[in-house]
VOPAGU-2260 file (C-alpha; in pm, 1 decimal, decimal comma):
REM VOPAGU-2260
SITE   aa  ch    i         X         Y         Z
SITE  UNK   A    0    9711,2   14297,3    3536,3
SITE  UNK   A    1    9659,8   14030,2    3790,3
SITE  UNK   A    2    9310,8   13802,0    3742,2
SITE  UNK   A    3    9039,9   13769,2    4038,3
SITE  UNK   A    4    9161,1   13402,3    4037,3
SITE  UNK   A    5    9528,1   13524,9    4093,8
SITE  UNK   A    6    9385,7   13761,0    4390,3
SITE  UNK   A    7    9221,9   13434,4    4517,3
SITE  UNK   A    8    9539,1   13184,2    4484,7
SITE  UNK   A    9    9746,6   13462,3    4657,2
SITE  UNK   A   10    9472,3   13502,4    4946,9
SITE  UNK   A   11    9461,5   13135,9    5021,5
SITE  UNK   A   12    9853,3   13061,9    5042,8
SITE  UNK   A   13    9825,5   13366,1    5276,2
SITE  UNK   A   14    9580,6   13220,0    5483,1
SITE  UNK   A   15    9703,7   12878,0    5528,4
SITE  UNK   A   16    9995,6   12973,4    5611,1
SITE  UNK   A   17    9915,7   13242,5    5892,3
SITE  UNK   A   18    9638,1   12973,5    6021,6
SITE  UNK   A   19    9911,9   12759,1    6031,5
SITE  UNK   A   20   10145,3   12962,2    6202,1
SITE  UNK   A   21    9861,1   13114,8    6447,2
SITE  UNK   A   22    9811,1   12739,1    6576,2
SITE  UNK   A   23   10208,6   12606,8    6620,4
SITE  UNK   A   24   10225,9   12969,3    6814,5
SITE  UNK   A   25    9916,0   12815,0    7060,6
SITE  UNK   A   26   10044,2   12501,2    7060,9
SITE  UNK   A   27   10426,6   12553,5    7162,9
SITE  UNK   A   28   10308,4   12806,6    7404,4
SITE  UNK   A   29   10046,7   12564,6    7536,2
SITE  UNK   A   30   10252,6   12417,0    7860,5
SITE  UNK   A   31   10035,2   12318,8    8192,0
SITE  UNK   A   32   10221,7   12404,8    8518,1
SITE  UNK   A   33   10119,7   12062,5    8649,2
SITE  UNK   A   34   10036,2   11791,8    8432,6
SITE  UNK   A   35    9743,1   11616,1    8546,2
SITE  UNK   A   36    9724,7   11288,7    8770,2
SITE  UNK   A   37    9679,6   11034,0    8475,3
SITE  UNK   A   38   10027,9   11224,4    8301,2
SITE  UNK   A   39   10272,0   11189,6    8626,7
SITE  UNK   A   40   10512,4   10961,7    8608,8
SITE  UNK   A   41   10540,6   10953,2    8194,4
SITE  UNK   A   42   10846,0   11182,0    8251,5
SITE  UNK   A   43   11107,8   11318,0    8504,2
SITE  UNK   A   44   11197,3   11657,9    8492,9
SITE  UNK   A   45   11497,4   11612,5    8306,3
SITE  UNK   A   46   11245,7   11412,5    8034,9
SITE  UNK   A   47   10990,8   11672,1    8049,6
SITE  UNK   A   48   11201,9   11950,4    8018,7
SITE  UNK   A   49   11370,8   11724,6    7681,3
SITE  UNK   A   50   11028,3   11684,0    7550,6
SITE  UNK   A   51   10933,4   12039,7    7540,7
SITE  UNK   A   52   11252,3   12104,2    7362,1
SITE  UNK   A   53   11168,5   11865,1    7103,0
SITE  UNK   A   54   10839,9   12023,5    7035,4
SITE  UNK   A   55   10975,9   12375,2    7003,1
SITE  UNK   A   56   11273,5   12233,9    6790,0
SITE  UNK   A   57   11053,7   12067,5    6564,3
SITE  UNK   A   58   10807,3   12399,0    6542,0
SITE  UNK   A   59   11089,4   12626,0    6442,4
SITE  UNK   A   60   11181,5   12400,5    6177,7
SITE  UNK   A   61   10812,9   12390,4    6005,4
SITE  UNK   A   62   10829,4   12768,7    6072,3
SITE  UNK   A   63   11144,6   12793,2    5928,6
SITE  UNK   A   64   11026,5   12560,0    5605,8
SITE  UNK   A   65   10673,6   12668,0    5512,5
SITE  UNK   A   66   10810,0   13018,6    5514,3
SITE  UNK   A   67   11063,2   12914,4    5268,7
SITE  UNK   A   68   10795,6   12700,0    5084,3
SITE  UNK   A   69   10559,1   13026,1    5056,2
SITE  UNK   A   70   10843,4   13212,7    4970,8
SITE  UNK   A   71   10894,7   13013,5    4659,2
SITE  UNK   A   72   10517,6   12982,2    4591,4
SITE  UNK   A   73   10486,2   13384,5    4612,7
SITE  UNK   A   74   10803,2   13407,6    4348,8
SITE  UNK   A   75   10636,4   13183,1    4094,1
SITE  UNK   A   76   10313,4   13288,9    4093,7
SITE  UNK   A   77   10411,6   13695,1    4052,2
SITE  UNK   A   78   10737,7   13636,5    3808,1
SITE  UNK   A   79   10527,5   13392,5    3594,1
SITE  UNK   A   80   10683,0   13064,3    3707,3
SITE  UNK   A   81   10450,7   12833,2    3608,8
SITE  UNK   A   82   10333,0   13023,3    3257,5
SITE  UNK   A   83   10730,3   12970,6    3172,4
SITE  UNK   A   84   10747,3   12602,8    3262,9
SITE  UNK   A   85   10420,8   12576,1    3082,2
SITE  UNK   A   86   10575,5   12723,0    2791,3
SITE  UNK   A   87   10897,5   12519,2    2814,9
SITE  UNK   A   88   10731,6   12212,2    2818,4
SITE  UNK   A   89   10521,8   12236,5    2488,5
SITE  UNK   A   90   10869,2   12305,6    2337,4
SITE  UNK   A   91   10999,4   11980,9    2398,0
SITE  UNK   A   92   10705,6   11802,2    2278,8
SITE  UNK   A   93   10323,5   11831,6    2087,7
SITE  UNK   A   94   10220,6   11522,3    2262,3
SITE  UNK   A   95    9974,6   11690,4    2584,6
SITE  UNK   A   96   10039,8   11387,6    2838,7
SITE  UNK   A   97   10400,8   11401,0    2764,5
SITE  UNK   A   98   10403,0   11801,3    2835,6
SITE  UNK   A   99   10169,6   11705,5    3154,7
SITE  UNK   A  100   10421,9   11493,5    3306,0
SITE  UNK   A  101   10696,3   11692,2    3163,6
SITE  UNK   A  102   10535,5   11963,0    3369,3
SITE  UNK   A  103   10515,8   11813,0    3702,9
SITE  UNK   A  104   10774,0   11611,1    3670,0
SITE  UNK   A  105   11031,3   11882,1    3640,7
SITE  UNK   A  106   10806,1   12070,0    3946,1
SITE  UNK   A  107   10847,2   11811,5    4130,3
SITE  UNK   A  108   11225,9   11775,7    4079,2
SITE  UNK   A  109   11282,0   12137,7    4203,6
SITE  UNK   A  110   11079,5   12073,1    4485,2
SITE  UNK   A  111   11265,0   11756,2    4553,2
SITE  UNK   A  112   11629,9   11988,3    4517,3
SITE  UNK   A  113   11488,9   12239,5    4709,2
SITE  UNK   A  114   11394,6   12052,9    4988,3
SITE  UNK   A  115   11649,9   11783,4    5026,1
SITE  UNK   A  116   11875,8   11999,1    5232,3
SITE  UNK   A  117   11609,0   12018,4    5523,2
SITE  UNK   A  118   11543,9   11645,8    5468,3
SITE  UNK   A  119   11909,1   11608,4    5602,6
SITE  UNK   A  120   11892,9   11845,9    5852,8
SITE  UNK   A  121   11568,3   11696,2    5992,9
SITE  UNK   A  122   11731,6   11400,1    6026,3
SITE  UNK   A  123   12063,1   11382,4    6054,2
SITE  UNK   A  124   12088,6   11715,0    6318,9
SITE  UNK   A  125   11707,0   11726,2    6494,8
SITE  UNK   A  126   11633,0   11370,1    6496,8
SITE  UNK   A  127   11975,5   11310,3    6578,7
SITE  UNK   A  128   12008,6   11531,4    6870,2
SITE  UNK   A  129   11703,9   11349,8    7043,9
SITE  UNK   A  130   11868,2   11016,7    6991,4
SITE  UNK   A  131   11597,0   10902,6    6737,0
SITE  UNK   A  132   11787,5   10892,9    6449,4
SITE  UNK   A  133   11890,3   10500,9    6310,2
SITE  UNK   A  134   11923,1   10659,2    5921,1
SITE  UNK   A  135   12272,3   10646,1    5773,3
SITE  UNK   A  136   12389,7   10816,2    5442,0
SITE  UNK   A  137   12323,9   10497,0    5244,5
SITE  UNK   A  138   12024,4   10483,7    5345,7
SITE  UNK   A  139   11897,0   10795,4    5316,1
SITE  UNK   A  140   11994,7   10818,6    4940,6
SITE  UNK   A  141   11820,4   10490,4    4856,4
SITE  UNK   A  142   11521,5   10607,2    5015,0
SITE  UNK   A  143   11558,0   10870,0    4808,2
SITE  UNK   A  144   11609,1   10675,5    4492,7
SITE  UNK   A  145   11311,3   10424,5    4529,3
SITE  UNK   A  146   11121,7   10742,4    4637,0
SITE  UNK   A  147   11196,5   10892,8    4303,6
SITE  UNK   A  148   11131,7   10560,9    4077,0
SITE  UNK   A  149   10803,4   10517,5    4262,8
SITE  UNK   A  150   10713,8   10867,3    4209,3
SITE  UNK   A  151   10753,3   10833,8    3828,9
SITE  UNK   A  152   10621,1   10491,0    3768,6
SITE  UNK   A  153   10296,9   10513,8    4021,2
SITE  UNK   A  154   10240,6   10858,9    4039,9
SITE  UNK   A  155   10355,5   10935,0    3653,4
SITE  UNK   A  156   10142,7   10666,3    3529,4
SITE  UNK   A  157    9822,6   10767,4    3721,0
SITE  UNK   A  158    9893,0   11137,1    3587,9
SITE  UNK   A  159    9940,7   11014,5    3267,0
SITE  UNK   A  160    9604,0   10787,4    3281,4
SITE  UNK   A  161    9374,6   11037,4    3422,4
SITE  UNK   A  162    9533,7   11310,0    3174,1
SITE  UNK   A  163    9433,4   11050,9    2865,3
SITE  UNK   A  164    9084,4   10993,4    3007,9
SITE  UNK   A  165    9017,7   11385,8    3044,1
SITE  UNK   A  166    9143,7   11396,3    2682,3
SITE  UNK   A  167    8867,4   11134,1    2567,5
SITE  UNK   A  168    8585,6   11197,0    2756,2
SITE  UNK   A  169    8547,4   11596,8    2830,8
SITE  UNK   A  170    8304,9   11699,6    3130,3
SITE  UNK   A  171    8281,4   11296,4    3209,5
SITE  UNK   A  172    8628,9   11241,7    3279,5
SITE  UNK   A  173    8568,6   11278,1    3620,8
SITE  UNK   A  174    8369,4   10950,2    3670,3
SITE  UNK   A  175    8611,1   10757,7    3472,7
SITE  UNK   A  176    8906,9   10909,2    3639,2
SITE  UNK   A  177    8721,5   10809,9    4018,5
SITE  UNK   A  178    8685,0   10458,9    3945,2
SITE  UNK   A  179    9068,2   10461,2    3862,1
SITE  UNK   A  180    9150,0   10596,4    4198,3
SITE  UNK   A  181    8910,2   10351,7    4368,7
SITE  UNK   A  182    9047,1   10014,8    4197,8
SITE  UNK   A  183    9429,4   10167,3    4280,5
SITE  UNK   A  184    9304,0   10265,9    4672,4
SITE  UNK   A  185    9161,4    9917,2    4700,6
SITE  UNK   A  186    9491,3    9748,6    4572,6
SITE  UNK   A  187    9705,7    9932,4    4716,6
SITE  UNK   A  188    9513,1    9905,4    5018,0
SITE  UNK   A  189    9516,6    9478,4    5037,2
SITE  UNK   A  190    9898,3    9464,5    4877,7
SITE  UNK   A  191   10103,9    9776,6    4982,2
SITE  UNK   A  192   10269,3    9552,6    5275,2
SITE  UNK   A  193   10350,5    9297,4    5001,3
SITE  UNK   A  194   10499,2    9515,4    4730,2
SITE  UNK   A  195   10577,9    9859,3    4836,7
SITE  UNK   A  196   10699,0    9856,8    5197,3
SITE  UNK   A  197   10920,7    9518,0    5097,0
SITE  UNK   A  198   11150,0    9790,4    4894,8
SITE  UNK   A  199   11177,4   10012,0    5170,2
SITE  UNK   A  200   11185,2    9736,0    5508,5
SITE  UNK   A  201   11231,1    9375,1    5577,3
SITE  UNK   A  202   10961,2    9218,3    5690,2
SITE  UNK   A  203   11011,3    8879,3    5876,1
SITE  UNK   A  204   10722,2    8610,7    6013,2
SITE  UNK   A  205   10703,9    8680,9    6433,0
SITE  UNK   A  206   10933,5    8386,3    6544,5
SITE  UNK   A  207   10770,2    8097,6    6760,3
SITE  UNK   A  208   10727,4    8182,4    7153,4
SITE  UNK   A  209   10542,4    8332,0    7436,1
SITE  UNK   A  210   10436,4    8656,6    7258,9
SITE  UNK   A  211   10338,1    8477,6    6917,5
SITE  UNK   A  212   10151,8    8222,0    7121,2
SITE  UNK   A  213    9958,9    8548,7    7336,9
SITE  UNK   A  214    9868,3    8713,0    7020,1
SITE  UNK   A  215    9726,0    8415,8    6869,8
SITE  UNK   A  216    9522,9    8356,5    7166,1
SITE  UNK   A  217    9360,6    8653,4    7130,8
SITE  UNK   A  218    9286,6    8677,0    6827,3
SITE  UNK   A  219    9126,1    8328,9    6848,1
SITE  UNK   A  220    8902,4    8475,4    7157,2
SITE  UNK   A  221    8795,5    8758,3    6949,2
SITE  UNK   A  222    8709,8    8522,9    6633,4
SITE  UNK   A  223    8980,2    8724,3    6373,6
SITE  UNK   A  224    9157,8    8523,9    6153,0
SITE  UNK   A  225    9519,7    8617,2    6166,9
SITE  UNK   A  226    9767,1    8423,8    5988,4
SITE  UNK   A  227    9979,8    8704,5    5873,6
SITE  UNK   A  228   10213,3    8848,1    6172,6
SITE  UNK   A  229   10514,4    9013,2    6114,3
SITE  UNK   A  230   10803,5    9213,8    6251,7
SITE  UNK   A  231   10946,2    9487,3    6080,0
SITE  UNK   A  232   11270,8    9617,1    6041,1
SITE  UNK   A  233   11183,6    9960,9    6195,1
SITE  UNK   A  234   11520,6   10053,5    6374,4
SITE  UNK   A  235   11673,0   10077,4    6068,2
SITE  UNK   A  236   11553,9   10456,8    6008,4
SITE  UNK   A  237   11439,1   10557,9    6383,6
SITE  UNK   A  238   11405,4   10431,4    6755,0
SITE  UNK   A  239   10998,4   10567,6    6738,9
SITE  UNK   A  240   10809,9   10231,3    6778,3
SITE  UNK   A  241   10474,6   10159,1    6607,7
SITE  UNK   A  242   10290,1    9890,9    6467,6
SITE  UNK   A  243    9978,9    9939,5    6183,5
SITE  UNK   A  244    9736,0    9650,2    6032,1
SITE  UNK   A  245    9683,9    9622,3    5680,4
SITE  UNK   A  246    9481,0    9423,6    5426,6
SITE  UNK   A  247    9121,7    9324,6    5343,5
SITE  UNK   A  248    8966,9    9009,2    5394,7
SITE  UNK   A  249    9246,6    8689,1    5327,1
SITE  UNK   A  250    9525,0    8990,2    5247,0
SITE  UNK   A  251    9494,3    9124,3    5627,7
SITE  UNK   A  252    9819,3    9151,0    5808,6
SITE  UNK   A  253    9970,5    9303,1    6211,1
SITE  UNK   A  254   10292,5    9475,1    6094,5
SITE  UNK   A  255   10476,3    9521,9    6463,2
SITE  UNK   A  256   10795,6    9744,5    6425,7
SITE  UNK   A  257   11087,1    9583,0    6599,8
SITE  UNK   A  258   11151,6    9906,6    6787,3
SITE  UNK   A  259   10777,3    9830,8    6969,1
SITE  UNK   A  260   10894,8    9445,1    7048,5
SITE  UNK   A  261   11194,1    9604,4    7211,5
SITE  UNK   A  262   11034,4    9877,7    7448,9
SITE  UNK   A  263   10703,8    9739,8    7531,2
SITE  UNK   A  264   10662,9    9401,8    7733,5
SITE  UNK   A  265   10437,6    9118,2    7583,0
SITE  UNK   A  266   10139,6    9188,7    7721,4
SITE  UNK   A  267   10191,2    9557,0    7586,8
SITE  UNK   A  268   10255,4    9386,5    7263,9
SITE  UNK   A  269    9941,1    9228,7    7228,2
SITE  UNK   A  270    9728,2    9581,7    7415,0
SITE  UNK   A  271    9805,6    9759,8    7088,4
SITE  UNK   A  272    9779,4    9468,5    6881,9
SITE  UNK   A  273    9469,1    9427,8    7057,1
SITE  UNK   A  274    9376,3    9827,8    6898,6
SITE  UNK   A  275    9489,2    9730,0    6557,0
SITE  UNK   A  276    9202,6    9425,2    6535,7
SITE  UNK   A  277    8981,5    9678,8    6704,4
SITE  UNK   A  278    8976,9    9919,7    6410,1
SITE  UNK   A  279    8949,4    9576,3    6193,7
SITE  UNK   A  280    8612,0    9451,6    6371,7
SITE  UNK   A  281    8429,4    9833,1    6359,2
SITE  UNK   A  282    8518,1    9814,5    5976,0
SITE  UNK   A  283    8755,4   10096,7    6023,3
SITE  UNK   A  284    8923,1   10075,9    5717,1
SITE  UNK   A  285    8656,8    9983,7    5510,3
SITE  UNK   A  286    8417,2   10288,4    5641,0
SITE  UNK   A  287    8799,5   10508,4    5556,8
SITE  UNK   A  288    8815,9   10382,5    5216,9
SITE  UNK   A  289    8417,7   10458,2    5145,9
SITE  UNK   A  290    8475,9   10801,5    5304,0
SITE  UNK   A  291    8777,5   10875,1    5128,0
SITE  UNK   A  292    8610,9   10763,0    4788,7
SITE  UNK   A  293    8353,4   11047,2    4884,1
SITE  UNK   A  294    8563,4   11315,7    4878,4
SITE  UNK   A  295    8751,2   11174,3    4592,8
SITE  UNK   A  296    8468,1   11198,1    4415,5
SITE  UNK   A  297    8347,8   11515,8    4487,1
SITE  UNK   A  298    8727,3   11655,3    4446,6
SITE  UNK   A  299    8730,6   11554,5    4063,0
SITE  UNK   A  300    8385,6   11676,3    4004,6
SITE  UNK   A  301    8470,3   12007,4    4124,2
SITE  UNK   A  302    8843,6   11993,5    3913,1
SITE  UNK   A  303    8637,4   11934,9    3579,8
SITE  UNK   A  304    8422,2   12240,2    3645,2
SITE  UNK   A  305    8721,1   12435,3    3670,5
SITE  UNK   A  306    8964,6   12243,5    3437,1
SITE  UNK   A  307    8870,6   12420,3    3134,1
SITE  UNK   A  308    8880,4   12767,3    3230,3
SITE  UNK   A  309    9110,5   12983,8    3045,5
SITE  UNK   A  310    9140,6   13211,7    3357,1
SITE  UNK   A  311    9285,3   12950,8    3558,4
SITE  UNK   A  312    9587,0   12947,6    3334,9
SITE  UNK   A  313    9596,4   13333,0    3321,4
SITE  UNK   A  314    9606,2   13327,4    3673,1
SITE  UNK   A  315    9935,7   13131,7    3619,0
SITE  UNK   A  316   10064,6   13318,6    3332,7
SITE  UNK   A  317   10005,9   13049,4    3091,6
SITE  UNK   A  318    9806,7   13160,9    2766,5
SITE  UNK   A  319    9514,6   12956,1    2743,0
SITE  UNK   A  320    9343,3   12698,6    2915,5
SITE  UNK   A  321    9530,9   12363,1    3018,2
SITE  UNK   A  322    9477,4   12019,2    3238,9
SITE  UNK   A  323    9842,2   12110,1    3434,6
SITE  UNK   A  324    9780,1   12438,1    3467,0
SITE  UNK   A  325    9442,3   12403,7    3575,2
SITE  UNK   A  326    9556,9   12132,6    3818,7
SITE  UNK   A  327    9797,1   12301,2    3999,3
SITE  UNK   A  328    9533,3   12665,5    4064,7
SITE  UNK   A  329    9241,3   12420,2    4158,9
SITE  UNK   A  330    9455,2   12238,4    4393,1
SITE  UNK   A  331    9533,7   12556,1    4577,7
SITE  UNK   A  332    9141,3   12710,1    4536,4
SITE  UNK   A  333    9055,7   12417,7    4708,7
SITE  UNK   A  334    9266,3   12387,9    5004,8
SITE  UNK   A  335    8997,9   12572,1    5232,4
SITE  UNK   A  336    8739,6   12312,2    5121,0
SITE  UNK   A  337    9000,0   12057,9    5212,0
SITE  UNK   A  338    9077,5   12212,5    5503,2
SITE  UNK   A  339    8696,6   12179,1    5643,7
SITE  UNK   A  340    8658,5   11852,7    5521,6
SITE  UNK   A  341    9007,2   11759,4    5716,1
SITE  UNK   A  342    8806,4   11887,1    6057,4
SITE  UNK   A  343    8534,1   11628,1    5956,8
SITE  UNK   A  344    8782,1   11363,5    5828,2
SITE  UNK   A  345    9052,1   11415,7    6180,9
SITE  UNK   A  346    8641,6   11412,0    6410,1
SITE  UNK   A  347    8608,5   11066,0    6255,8
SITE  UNK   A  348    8916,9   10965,3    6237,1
SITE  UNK   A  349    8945,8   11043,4    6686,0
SITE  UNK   A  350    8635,4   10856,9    6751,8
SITE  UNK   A  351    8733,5   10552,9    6522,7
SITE  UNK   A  352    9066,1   10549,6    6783,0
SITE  UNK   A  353    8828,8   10561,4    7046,5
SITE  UNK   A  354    8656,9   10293,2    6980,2
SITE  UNK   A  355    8939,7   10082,4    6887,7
SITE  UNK   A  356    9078,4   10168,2    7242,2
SITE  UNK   A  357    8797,9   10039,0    7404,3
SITE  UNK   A  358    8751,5    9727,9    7179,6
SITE  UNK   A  359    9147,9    9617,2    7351,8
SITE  UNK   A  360    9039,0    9767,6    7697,4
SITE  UNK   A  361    8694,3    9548,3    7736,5
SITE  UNK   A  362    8844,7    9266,6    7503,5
SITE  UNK   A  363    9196,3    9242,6    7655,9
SITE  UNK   A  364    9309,0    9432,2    7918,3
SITE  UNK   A  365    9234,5    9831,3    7940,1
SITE  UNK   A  366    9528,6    9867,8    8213,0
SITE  UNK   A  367    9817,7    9694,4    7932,5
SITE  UNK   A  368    9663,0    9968,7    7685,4
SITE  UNK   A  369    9706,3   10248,8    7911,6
SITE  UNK   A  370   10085,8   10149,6    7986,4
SITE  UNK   A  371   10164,3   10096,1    7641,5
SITE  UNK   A  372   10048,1   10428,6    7543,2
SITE  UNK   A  373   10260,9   10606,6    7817,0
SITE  UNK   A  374   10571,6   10422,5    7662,5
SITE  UNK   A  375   10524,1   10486,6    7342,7
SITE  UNK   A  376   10431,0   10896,8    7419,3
SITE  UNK   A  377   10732,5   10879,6    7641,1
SITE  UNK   A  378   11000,9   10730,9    7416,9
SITE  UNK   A  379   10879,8   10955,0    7118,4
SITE  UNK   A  380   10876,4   11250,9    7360,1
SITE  UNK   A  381   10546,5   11295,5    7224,3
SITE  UNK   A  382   10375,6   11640,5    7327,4
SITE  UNK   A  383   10138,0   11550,1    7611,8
SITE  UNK   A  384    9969,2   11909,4    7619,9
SITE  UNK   A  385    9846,1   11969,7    7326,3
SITE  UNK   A  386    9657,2   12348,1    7239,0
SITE  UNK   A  387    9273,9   12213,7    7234,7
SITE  UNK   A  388    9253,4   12428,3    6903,1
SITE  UNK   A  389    9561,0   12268,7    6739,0
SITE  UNK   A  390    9426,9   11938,1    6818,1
SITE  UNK   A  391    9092,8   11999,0    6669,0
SITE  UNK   A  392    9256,2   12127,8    6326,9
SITE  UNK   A  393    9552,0   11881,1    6279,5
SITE  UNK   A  394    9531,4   11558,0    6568,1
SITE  UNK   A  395    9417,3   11236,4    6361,9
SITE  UNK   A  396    9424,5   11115,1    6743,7
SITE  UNK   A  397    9293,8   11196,8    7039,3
SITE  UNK   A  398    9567,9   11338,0    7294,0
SITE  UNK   A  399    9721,7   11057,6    7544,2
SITE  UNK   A  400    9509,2   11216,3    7825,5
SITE  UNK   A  401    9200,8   11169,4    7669,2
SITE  UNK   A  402    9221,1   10831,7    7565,3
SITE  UNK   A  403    9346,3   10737,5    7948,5
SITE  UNK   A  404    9076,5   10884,3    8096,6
SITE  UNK   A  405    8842,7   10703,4    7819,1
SITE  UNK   A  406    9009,4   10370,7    7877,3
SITE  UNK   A  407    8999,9   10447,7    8230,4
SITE  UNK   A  408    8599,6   10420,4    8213,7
């Protein structure tokens, strides 16, 4: 007989994934007749026409994946999946971390096999066929390879330190296990550029010249300290430009992709640079880190209410009560909470991109942003109609139109 919780698990896969599926169906379908005066001239026909291929390519393919994914999900949950794996690990060892990471590690493994095979075909035949694709074989298996090493040594250690803490501390593990997460969010946060993306990307000082010299000029005008500008190697895996800031306080770096240096012109350059600082001077990143500490925290609270339920683990076919177990049902339970705090999370995350927009508009030059944007959108063959409804679930960023008719102001 199945558990309530089982009933529950089941009903929330079913509803993410039909909510998801409701809102690609709204978005691919979304096309305007006429785009609107601020959108003509991003594309030709021929461009347009390219673009909305793209977008229904790349919607068949999640279609084509998630059902897959649920597929799999539905198959462990009601042949007992995860009870067996839970059972197989405690037979290789009596130490609980070790059958904790034995647990996910293996999960993740399968995943990893499973999904591979649309990892290639994403971007060797989709990506490819749009003319986006820089990733050769080589590549693509080293990625995978450092993926996998960073996966056991980050993400297997953290497992494994949050799994000892639970062990010590009972119903206060959660406290202890938050100020882990915070320390590892704030170093990752001020070193990822210096340790992780180094394995992945070379990243080389901006050379001496015209655009170096325009950057530092503005930053100098808009009193931020920027010593740290670099190109990166971006073309290596895809002809999508982009550019991101990193850092706190003497650890702050501009990280422009060498795919952005090539299709923009300088003054383009330093627009979007001119963005990146914004979110820097609103104390973007430090109001993220605070919010995402928030839900952190409430997240684990919630987990060690639920942790030690034996009917959890039932719900999983696993005998009695355990922290993997338990992880993997609450994870799933709380997907609709995650989902509405993802509405309020995406809200924020849209206004904080409108007011770095208008930091470069009134603090550089509103008419460079607006041009830069329409490059970028075009050469990514970005989707410039979004469904309103899909944009207010899933868009981190407001749609190009809006922020042109924002900078526009």
């Amino acid at each position: 007989m199945y558990n309530s919780v089982f009933v529950a698990l089941i009903g929330v896969l079913l509803f993410g994934y039909v909510l998801d599926r409701v809102l690609d169906a709204l978005n691919l379908k979304h096309i305007l007749p006429e785009l609107p005066e601020e959108l003509s001239g991003i594309f030709d026909k021929e461009e347009y026409q390219k673009s909305q291929l793209y977008k229904r390519d790349t919607t068949r393919f999640s279609f084509f994946t998630s059902s897959l994914s649920l597929v799999v999900m539905l198959l462990m949950f009601f042949l007992g999946g995860f009870g067996w794996l839970d059972h197989l690990v405690k037979g290789f060892s009596n130490q609980y971390i070790i059958q904790v990471l034995l647990f996910f590690g293996l999960l993740a493994l399968a995943s990893d096999i499973l999904s591979t095979p649309f990892s290639v075909y994403n971007t060797f035949v989709i990506e490819e066929r749009y003319g986006f694709n820089r990733t050769n074989a080589k590549t693509f298996i080293l990625d995978k390879i450092k993926g996998w090493l960073l996966g056991a040594v980050i993400g297997g250690g953290l497992l494994a330190l949050i799994t000892w803490i639970y062990i010590l501390t009972g119903k206060w593990f959660w406290l202890i296990a938050l100020g882990v997460v915070t320390i590892l969010s704030l170093f990752m946060t001020m070193f990822y550029s210096n340790l992780i993306v180094p394995l992945f990307n070379k990243q080389t000082p901006l050379e001496e010249g015209t655009l170096r010299s325009k950057i530092e000029g503005f930053a100098q005008k808009v009193g931020f300290k920027l010593d740290n500008i670099y190109v990166m190697d971006g073309s290596k895996r895809s002809s999508k430009a982009n550019a991101y800031f990193t850092g706190l306080g003497p650890k702050k770096r501009i990280v422009l992709f060498d795919t952005l240096i090539n299709d923009l012109e300088e003054e383009e350059i330093v627009a979007v640079l001119a963005h990146e600082v914004g979110h820097y001077k609103k104390k973007h990143t430090t109001s993220g880190l605070i919010l995402g500490t928030v839900q952190t925290a409430i997240t684990l609270y919630l987990f060690s209410l639920f942790v030690g339920m034996d009917s959890f683990a039932h719900a999983l076919g696993g005998e009695g009560a355990s922290f993997h177990l338990g992880l993997v049902a609450f994870g799933i339970l709380y997907s609709p909470i995650s989902l509405l705090v993802g509405l309020g999370t995406n809200a924020f995350s849209r206004h904080n991109e409108y007011q770095a927009d208008r930091f470069a508009g009134e603090e550089y030059k509103a008419d460079k942003m607006v041009s830069s944007l329409k490059k970028i959108y075009k050469n990514t063959l970005s989707n410039l109609t979004p469904h309103p409804v899909y944009v207010f679930f899933h868009n981190s960023h407001p749609t190009l139109l809006q922020r042109i008719r924002a900078l526009n102001k």
